[in-house]
C-alpha positions as CSV (number, residue, x, y, z in Angstrom):
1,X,-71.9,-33.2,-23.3
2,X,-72.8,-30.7,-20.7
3,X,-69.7,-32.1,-18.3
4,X,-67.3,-30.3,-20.6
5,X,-68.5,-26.8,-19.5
6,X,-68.8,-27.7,-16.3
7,X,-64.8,-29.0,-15.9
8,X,-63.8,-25.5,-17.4
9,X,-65.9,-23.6,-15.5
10,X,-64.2,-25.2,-12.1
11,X,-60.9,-24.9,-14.2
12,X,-61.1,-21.2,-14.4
13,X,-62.9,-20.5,-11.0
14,X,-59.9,-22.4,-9.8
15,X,-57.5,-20.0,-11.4
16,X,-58.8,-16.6,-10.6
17,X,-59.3,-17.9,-7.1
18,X,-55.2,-18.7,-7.0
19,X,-54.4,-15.2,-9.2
20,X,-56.7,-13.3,-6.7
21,X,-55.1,-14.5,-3.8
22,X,-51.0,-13.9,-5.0
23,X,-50.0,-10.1,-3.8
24,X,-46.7,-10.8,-5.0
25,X,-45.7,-9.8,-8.5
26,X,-42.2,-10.6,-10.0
27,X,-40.6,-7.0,-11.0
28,X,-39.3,-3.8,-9.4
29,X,-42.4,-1.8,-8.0
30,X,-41.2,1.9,-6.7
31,X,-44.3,1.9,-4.2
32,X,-43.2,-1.8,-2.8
33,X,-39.9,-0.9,-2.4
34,X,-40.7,2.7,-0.5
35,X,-43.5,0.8,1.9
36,X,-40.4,-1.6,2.7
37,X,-37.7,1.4,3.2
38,X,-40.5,2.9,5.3
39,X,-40.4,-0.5,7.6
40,X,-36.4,-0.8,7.6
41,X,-36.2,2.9,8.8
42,X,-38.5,1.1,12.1
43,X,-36.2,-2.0,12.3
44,X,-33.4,0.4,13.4
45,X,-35.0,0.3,16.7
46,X,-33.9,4.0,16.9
47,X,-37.4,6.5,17.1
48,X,-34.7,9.8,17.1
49,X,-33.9,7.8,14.0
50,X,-37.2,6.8,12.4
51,X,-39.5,9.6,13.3
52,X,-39.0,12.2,10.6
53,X,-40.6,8.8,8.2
54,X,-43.9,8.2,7.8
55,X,-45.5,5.0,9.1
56,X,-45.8,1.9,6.5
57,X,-49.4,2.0,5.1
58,X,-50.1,-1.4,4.6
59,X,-48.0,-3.5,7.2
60,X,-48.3,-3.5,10.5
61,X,-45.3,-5.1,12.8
62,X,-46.6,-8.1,15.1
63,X,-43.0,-9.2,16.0
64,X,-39.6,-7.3,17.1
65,X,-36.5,-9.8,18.0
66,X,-33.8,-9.1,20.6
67,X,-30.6,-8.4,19.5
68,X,-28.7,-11.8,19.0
69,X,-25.7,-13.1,17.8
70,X,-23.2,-9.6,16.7
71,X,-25.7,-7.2,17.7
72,X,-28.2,-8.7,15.3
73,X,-32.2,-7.4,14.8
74,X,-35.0,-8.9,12.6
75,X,-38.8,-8.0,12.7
76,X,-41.8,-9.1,11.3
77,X,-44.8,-7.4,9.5
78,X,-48.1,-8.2,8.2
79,X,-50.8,-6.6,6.0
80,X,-54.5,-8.1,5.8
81,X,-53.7,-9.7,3.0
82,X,-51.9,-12.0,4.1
83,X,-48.4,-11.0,2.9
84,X,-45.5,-10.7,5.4
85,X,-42.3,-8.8,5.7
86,X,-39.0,-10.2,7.4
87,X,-36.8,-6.7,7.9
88,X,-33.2,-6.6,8.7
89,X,-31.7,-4.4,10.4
90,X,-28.3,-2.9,9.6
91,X,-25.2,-2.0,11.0
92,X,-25.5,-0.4,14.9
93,X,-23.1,2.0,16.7
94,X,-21.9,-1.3,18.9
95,X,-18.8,-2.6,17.8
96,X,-19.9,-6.1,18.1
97,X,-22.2,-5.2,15.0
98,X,-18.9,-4.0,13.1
99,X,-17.3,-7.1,14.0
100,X,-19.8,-8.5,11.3
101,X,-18.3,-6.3,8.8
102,X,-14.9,-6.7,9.2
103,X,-14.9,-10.3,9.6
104,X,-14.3,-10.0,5.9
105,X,-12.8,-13.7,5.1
106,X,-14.9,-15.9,2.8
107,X,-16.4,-19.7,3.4
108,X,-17.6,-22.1,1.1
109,X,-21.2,-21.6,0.3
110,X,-22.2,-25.2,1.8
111,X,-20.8,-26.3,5.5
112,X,-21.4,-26.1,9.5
113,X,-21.2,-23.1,11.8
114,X,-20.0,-24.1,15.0
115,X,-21.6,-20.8,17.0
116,X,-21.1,-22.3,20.0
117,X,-19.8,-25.9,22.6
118,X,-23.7,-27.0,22.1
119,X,-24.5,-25.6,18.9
120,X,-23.7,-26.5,15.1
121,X,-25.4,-24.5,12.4
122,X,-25.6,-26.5,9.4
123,X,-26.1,-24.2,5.9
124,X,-26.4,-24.6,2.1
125,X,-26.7,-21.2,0.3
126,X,-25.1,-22.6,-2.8
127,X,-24.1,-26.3,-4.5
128,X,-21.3,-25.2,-6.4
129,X,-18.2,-26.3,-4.5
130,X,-16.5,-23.1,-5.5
131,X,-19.2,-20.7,-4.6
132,X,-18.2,-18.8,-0.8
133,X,-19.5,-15.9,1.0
134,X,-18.8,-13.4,3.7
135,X,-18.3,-15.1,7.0
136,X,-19.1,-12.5,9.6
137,X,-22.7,-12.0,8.1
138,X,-23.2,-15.5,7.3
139,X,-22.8,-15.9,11.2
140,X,-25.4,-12.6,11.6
141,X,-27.8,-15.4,9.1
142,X,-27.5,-17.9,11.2
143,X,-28.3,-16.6,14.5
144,X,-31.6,-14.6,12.7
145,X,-33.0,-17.6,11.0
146,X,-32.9,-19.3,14.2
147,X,-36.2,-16.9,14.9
148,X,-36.8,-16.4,11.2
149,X,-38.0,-20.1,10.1
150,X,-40.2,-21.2,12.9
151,X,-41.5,-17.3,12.3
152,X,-42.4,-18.7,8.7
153,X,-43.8,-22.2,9.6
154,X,-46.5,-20.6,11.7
155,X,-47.3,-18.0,9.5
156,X,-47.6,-20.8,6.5
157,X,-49.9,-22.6,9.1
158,X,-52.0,-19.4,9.3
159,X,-52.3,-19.1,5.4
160,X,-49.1,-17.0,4.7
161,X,-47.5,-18.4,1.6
162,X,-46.0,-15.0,0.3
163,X,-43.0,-13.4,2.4
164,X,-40.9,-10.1,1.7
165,X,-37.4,-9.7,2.9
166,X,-36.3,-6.5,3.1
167,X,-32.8,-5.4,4.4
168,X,-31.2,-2.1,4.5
169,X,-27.0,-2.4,4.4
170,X,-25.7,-4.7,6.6
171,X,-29.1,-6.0,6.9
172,X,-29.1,-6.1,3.0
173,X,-25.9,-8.4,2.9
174,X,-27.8,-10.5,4.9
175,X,-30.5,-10.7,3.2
176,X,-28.9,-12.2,0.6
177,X,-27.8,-14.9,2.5
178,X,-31.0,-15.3,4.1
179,X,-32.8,-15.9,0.4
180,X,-30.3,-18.5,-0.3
181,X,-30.7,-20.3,2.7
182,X,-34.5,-20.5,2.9
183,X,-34.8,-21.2,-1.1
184,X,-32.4,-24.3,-0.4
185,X,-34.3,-25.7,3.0
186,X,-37.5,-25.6,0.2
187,X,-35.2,-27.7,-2.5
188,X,-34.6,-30.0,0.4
189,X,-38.2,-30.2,1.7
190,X,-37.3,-28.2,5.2
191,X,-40.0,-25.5,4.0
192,X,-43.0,-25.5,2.2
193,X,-42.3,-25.2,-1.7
194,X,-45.6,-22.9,-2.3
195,X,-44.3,-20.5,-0.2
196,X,-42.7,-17.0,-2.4
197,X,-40.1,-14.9,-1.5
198,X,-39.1,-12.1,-3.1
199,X,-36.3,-10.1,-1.6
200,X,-35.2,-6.4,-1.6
201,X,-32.0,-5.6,-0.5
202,X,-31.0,-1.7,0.0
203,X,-27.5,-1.0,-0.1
204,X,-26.6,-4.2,-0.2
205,X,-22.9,-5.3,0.1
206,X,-21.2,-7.4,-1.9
207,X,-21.8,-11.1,0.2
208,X,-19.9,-13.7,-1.7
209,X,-17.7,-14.9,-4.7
210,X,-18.7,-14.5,-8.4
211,X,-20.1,-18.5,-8.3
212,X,-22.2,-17.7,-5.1
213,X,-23.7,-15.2,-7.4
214,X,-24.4,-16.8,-10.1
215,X,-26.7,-19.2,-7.9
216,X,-28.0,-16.5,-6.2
217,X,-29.0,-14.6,-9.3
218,X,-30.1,-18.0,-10.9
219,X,-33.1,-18.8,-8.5
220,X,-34.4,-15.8,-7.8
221,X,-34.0,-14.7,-12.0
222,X,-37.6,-13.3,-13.3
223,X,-37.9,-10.4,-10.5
224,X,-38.1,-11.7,-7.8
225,X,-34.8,-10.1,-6.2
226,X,-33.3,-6.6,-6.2
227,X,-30.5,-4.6,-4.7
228,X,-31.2,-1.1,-5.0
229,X,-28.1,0.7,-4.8
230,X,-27.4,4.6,-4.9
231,X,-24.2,5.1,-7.1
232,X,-23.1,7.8,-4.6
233,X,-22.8,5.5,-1.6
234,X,-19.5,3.5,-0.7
235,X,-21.2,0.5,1.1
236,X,-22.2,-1.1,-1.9
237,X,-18.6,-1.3,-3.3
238,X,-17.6,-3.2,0.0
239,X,-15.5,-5.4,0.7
240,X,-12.4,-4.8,-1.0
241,X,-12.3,-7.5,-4.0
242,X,-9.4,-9.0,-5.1
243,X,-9.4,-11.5,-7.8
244,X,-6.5,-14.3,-8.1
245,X,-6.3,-16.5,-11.3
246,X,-6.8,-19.5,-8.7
247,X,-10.8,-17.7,-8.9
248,X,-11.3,-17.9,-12.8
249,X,-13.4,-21.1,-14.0
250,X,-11.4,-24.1,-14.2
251,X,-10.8,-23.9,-17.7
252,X,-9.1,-20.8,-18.3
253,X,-6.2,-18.7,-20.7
254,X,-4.3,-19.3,-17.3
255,X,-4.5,-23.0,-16.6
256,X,-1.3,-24.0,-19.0
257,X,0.5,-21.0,-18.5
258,X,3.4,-22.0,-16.8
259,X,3.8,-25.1,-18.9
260,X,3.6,-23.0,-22.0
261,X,6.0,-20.7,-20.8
262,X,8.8,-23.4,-19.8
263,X,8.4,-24.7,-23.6
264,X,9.4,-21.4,-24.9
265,X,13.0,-20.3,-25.9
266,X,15.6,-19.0,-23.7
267,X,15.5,-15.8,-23.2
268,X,11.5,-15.9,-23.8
269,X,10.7,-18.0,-21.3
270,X,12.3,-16.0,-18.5
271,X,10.9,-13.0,-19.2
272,X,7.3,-14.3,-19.5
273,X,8.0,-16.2,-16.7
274,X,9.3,-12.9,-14.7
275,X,5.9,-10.8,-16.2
276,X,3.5,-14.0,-14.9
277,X,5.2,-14.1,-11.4
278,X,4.8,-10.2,-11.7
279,X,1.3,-10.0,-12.6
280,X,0.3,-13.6,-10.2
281,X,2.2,-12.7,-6.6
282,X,0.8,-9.7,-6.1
283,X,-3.0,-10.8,-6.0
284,X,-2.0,-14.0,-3.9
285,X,-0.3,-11.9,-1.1
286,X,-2.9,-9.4,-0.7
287,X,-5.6,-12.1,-0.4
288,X,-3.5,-13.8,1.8
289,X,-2.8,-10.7,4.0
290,X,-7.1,-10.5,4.1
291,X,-7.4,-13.7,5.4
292,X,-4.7,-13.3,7.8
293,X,-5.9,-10.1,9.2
294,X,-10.1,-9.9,8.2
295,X,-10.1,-13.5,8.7
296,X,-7.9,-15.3,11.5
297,X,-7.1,-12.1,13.6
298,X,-10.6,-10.9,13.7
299,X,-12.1,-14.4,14.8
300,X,-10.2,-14.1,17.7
301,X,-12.0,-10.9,18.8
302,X,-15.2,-13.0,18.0
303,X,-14.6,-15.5,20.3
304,X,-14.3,-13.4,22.9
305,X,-18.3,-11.7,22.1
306,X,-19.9,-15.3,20.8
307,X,-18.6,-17.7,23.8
308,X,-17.7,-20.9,22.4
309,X,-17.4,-20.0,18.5
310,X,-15.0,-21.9,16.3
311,X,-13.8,-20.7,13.6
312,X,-14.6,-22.2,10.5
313,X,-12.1,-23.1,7.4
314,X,-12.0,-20.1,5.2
315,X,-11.9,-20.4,2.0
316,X,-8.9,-18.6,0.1
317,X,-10.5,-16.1,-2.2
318,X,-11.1,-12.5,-1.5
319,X,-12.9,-12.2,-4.9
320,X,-16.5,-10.5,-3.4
321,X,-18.4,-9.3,-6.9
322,X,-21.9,-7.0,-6.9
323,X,-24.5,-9.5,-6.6
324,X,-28.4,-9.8,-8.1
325,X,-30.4,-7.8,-10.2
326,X,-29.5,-3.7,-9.7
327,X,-32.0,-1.1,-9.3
328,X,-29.4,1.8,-9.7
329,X,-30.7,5.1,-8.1
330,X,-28.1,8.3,-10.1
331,X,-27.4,11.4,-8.1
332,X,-27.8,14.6,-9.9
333,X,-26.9,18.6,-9.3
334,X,-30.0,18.7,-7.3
335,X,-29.4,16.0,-4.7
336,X,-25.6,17.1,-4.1
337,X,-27.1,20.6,-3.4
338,X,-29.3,18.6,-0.2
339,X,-26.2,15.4,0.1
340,X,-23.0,17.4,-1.0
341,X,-19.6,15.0,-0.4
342,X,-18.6,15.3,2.9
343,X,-15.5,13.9,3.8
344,X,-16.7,14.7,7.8
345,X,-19.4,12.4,7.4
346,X,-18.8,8.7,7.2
347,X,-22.4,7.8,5.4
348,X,-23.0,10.7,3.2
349,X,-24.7,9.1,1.1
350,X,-25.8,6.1,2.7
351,X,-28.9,6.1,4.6
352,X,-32.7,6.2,4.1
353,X,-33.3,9.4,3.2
354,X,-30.8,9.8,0.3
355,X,-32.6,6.4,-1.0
356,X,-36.0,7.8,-0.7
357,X,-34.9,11.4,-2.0
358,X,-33.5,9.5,-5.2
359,X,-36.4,7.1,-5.3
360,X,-38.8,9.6,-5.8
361,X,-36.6,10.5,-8.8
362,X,-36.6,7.6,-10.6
363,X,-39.1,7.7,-13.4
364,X,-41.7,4.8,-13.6
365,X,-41.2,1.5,-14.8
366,X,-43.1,0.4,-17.8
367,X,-45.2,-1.8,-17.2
368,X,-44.6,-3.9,-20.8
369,X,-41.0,-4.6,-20.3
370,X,-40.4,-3.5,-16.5
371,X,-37.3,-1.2,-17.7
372,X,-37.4,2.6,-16.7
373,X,-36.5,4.9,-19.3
374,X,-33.3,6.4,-17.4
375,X,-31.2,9.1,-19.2
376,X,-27.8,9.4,-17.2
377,X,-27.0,13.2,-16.9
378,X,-23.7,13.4,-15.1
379,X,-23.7,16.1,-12.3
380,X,-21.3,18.7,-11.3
381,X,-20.0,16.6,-8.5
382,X,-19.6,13.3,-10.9
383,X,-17.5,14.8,-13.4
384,X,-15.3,16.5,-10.4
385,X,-14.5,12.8,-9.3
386,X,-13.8,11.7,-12.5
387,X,-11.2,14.1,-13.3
388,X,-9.5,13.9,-10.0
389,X,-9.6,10.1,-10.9
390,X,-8.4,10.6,-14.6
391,X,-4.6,10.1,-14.5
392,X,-2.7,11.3,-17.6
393,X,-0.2,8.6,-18.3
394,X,2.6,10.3,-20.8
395,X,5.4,8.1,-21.8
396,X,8.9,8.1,-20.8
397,X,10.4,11.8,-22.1
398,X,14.0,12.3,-22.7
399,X,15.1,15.9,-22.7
400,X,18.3,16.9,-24.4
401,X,19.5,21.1,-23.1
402,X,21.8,23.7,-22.9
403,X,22.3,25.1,-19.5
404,X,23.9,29.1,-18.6
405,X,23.9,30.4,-15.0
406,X,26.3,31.2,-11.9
407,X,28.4,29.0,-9.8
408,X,29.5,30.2,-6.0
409,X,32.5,28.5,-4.5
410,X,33.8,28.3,-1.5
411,X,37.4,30.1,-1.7
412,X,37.4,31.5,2.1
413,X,40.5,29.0,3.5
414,X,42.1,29.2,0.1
415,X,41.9,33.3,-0.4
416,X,43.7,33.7,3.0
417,X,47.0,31.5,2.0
418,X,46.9,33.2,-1.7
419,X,46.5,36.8,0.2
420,X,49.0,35.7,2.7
421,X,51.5,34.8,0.0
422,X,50.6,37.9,-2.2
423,X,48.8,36.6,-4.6
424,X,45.3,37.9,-5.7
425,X,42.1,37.0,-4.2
426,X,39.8,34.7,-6.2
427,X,36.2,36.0,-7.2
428,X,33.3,34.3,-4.7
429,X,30.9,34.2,-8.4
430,X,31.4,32.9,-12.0
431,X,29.6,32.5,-15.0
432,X,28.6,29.2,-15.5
433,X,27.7,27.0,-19.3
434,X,27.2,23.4,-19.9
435,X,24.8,21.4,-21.2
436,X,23.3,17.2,-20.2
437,X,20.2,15.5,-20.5
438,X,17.6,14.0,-18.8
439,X,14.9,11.0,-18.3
440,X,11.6,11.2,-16.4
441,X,10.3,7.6,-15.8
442,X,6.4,8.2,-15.3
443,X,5.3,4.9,-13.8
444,X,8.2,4.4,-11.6
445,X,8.3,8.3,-10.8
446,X,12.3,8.7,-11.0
447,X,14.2,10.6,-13.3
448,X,17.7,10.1,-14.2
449,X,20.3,13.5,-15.0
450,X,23.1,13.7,-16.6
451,X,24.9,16.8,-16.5
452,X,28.5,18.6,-18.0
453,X,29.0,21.9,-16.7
454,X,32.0,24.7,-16.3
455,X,33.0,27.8,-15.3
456,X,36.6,30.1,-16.3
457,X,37.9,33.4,-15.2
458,X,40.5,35.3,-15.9
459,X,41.5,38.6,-13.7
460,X,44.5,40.7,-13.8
461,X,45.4,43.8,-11.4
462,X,48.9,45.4,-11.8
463,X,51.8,43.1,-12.0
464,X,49.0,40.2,-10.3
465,X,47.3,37.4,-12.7
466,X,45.1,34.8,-11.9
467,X,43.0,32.1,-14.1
468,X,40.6,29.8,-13.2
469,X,38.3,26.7,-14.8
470,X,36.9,24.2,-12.9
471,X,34.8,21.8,-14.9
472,X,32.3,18.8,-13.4
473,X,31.0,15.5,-15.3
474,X,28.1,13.6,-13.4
475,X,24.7,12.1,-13.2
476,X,21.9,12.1,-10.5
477,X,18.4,9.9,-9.6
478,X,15.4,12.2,-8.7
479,X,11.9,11.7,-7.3
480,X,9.1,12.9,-9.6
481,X,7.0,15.1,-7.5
482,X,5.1,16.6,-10.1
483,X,4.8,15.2,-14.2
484,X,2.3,16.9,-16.0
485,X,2.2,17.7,-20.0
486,X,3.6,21.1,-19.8
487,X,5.1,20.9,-16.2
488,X,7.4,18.6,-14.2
489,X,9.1,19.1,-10.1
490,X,12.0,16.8,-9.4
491,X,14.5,17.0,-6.2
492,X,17.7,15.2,-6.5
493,X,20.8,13.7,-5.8
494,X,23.6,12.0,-7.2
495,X,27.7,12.4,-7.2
496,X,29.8,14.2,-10.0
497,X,33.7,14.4,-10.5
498,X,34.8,17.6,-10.7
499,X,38.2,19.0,-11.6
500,X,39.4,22.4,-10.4
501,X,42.7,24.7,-11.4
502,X,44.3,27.6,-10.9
503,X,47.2,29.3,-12.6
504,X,48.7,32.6,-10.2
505,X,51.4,35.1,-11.1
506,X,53.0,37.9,-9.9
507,X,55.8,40.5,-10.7
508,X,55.3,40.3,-13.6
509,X,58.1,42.6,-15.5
510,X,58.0,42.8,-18.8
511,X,61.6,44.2,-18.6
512,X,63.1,41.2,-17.8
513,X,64.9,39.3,-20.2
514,X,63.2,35.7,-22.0
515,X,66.3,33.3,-19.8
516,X,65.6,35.7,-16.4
517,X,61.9,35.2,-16.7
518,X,62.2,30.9,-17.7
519,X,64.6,31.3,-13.9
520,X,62.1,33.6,-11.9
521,X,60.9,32.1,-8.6
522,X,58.5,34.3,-8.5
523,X,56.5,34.1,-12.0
524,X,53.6,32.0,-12.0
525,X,52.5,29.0,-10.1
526,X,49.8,26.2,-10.4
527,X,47.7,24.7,-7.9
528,X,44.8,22.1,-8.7
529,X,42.8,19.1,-7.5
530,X,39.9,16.5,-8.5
531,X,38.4,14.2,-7.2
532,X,34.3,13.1,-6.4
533,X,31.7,15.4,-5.1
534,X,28.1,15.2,-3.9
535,X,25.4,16.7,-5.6
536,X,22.0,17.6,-4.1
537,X,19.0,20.1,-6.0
538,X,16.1,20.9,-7.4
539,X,14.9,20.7,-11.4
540,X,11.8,22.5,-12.4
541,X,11.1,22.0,-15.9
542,X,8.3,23.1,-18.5
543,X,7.8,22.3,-22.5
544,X,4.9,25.5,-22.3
545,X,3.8,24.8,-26.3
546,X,3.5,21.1,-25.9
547,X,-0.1,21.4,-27.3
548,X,1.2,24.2,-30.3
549,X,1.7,22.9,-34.0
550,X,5.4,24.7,-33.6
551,X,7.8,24.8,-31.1
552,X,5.6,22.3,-29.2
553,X,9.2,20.9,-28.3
554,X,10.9,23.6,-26.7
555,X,11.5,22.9,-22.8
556,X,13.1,25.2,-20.4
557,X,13.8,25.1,-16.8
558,X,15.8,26.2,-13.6
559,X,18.0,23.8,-11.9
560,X,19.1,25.0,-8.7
561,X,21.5,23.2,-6.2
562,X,24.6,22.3,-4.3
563,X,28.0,20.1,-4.5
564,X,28.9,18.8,-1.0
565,X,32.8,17.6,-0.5
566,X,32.9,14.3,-0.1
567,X,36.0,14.6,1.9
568,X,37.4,17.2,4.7
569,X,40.3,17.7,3.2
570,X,41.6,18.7,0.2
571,X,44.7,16.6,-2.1
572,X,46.3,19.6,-4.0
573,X,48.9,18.9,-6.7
574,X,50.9,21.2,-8.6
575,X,51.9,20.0,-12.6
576,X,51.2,16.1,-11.4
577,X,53.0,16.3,-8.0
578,X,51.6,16.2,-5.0
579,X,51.5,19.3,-2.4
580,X,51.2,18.7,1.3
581,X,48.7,20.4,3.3
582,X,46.5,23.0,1.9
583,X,43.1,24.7,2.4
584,X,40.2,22.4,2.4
585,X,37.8,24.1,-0.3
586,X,34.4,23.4,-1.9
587,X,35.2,24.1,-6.2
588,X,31.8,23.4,-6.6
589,X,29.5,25.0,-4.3
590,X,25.8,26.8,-4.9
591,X,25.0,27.1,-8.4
592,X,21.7,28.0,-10.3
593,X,21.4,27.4,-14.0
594,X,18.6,28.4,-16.9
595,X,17.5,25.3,-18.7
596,X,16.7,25.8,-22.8
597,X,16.4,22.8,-25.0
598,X,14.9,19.9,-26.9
599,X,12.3,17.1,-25.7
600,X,13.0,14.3,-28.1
């Protein structure tokens, strides 16, 4: 009866004994997370970098690596506890360590590295077939864990079973990979299964597909990863993503589409068909134009730092997603004041010290449900951004007017033959009316104007008459410059017909008598001509009570331009014949019109 107590006794002993002994804790701890920023700042290898930090207060560093593969740096810490820390170090001023970055094309999750003629790097980071990741740091992986397993082994043989992995940016991305990769060598009995990891990544990138995530997120679910990203700082939101529907789950809303567009009716079916190709090329291009150049172009600059790399099969997504549990650090009014945007700087808000400023602002996690009670307040410089960002979209406007102003022609050749014959001079200025409309296209940013305009003049001195209309019919395509609400800028161009007359008389006498007048020579005469002219100018238009309960549709404007001849000469004709010769004129020339009417 007494062997009972005895068994539990041992049982519990046992316990405490293991629960005494495991430092690590599953969760986000503020203080863990600060000692490890505190040893990434040292893995720079940079002392004008890391010496305004403070020293880690628990680990010490008993191993520094050389840098390997594309510029590549790993150390390795200890406390007296025996916990370890495997730090990554980010991206360096060398370009070989940028190479890593911008060799942005992805590879399936499971394959062979061949980083050299002697050496093939064999890697699992994922079992999904579809899962991929970023090549250029999977190659900064697989040169690191070269040091970084045999690093573990003899630890383990030491009594290490608990590891942190710490990487700051590039060395965050990394890390990512680097969890994967040892968590699968301990599925497939390459490492001890006893030993823990739990991994922070700091401004970690985005290192794979949505399916490597999932994995990734999967074994390492219950706290034992992080990437603590401030929302300030553009690193995190690399590399560009762009999602096809080839990277959707295999059953999808897309997977029939085409089939269930060729089964509906004419004209249906070619217009769904045009919207799919639409809405489909697009995304295929541009992740084939990544591959081409972040891919194929920039192996070839790898193979000339890594002698005897081959470049692996990429796989064709460019679909990179935010990966792992998020600690998410939010500036406010009084970090901008210390880390304003500054467009000078290329990491603003990238480094250490903006972590560890917002860090020290993030309120404590409770303890019961690990979840900090964070109340977003946006800051000044937050809501700037998101009003430059904030487009207003308005809808195609059609504009129906009235237009009054002046026309200037160009009379200067004609006026010398009139004056040379003795008739009057024409006037260089009239009053011109007319009226059109127009059609602002937002999303394509054109405008189409149609436009009916006229000017008439009569003048008489002495015995000397002359009278004048010249009338033009026409449309023109213009840019959108500017299409706000109450506002909209548009230069333009198109081509009018235009028809011009003139009806000239002299001696004029009264005294004549009705049969002597029909026979005059010398009465009245009639010159005119047509034809097509250019037409190049300016529209600025406003509806100023848009947001008013009345008159919110009134829209004026000034329209401002000038008709360009089409042709050198000019065809004169006189009641339906034909003159020969003439002055070449413009009938059109400068005008400048007010704008009053209707937006409909």
């Amino acid at each position: 009866m007494t062997q009972k107590p005895i068994s539990l006794f041992y049982l519990f002993l046992l316990i405490s004994i293991t629960v005494c002994g495991q430092q690590l804790k599953p969760g986000f701890d503020k203080n863990e997370y600060k000692e490890l920023m505190l040893v990434s700042a040292r893995t720079t290898a940079e002392p004008t970098y890391f010496k305004d930090f403070p020293e880690p207060s628990s680990f010490k560093m008993i191993y520094q690596s050389q840098p390997i593969g594309l510029d590549n740096l790993w150390d390795l810490w200890t406390n007296d506890k025996k916990l370890a820390v495997i730090s990554i170090r980010g991206t360096t001023a060398k370009s070989e360590s940028w190479l890593s970055n911008f060799y942005a094309a992805m590879v399936p999750a499971k394959g062979e590295l061949k980083l050299n003629d002697k050496e093939v790097f064999p890697y699992q980071l994922a079992k999904n077939p579809k899962a991929a990741v970023h090549v250029g740091w999977l190659i900064s992986m697989a040169y690191l864990s070269k040091e970084i397993v045999p690093k573990i082994n003899e630890l383990y043989q030491n009594g290490t079973k608990e590891f942190l992995i710490m990487g700051h940016s590039q060395g965050g991305a990394i890390s990512f990979l680097l969890t994967s990769y040892l968590y699968n060598l301990q599925q497939s009995g390459q490492l001890p299964k006893d030993i823990r990891f739990k991994t922070y990544c700091s401004a970690g990138p985005k290192p794979g597909n949505l399916y490597y995530a999932y994995e990734y997120e999967a074994m390492t679910q219950g706290g034992w990863a992080y990437n603590v990203v401030n929302s300030s700082d553009w690193v995190p939101e690399m590399p560009i993503s762009i999602q096809t529907l080839k990277d959707f789950n295999n059953v999808n809303p897309f997977t029939n589409a085409k089939v269930l567009i060729k089964k509906q009716k004419f004209p249906a079916n070619l217009v769904l068909k045009h919207i799919y190709n639409k809405l489909d090329k697009p995304t295929k291009q541009a992740q084939r134009n990544y591959e081409k150049f972040l891919g194929e172009m920039t192996s070839k600059i790898i193979k000339k730092n890594i002698n005897g790399f081959s470049p692996p099969l990429y796989y064709s997504s460019n679909h990179y997603v935010r990966t792992g549990a998020t600690i998410v650090l939010l500036p406010n009014d009084a970090y901008f004041k210390q880390f304003p945007d500054d467009s000078t700087k290329l990491f603003p808000h990238h480094f250490h010290a903006q972590y560890l400023l917002l860090l020290s602002q993030l309120p404590e996690f409770n303890n019961s449900n690990n979840i900090a009670n964070v109340i977003y307040t946006p800051s000044t410089e937050e809501i700037k951004k998101a009003k430059a960002n904030t487009k207003v979209i308005t809808p195609k406007r059609v504009f129906i007017h009235s237009m009054l102003g002046i026309q200037a022609p160009e009379f200067s050749a004609l006026n010398i033959d009139l004056e040379n014959n003795g008739f009057m001079k024409l006037e260089n200025v009239y009053f011109a009316r007319g009226g059109g409309f127009y059609t602002i296209f937002p999303k394509a940013h054109i405008a189409t104007l149609f436009n009916y305009s006229t000017y008439s003049a009569t003048k008489t001195e002495g015995n000397n008459t002359n009278s004048i209309r010249s009338t033009t019919v026409g449309t023109s395509l213009g840019v959108v410059l500017l299409n706000k609400p109450k506002f909209h800028f548009i230069p333009f161009g198109g081509i009018v017909y235009s028809w011009f007359g003139v009806r000239l008389s002299k001696h004029n006498n009264a005294n004549q008598t009705f049969n002597n007048y029909l026979g005059s020579g010398l009465n009245q005469q009639h010159i005119a001509t047509e034809g097509f002219t250019g037409n190049v100018g300016l529209h600025i238009g406003t509806t100023p009570f848009i947001n008013k309960k009345f008159g919110k549709s009134l829209t004026f404007g000034l329209r401002t331009g000038y008709y360009i001849p089409l042709n050198k000469t000019t065809k004169w004709t006189t009641n339906g014949f034909n003159l020969q010769g003439g002055p070449a004129i413009n009938a059109q020339g400068f005008y400048c019109n007010f704008i009053f009417g209707l937006a409909l």
